[in-house]
C-alpha positions in Angstrom: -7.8 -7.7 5.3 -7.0 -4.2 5.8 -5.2 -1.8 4.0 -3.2 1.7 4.6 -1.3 3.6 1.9 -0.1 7.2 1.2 -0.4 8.8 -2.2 2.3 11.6 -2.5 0.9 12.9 -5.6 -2.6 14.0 -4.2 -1.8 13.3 -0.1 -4.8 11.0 -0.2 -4.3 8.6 3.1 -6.0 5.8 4.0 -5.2 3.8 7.6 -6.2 0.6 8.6 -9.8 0.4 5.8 -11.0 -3.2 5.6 -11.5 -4.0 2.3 -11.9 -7.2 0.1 -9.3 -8.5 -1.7 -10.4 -6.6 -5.5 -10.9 -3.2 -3.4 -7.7 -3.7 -2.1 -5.8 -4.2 -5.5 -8.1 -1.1 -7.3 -6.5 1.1 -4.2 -2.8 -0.2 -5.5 -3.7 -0.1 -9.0 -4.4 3.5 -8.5 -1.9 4.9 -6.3 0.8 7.4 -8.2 4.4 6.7 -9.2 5.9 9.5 -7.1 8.5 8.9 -4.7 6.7 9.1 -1.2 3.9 6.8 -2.0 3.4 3.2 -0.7 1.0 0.5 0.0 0.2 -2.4 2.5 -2.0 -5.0 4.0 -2.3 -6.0 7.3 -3.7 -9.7 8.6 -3.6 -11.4 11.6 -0.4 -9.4 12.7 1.1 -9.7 9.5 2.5 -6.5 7.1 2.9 -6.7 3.7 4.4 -2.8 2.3 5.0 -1.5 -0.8 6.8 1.5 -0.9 7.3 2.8 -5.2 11.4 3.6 -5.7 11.4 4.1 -9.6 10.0 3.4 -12.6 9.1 -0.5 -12.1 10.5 -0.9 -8.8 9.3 -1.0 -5.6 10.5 -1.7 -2.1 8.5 -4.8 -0.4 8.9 -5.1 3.5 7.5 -8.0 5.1 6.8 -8.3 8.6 5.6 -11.6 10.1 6.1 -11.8 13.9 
């Protein structure tokens, strides 16, 4: 799988990284709670996107063509 996200706290980026599936959820584990910052996987034309709205919430968009 691959994985993008944006950290808003310290504008560290990452686009498209192939990772494994424990990589992947250290990455989310460690992103910030600031407004700006989201997550997601790509598979086989598949998006998965977590984008963080508050304290405990988050946005999810799927896209599955």
């Amino acid at each position: 799988m691959k994985i993008f996200l944006y950290d808003s706290e310290t504008d560290y980026k990452v686009d498209n990284y192939e990772v494994d599936l424990e990589e992947a959820l250290d990455e989310f584990y460690a992103l910030s709670d600031e407004d700006g910052s989201f997550f997601g996987v790509t598979d086989n034309n598949t998006i998965l996107q977590f984008a963080w709205e508050g304290d405990d919430k988050w946005l999810v968009d799927i896209y599955y063509p």
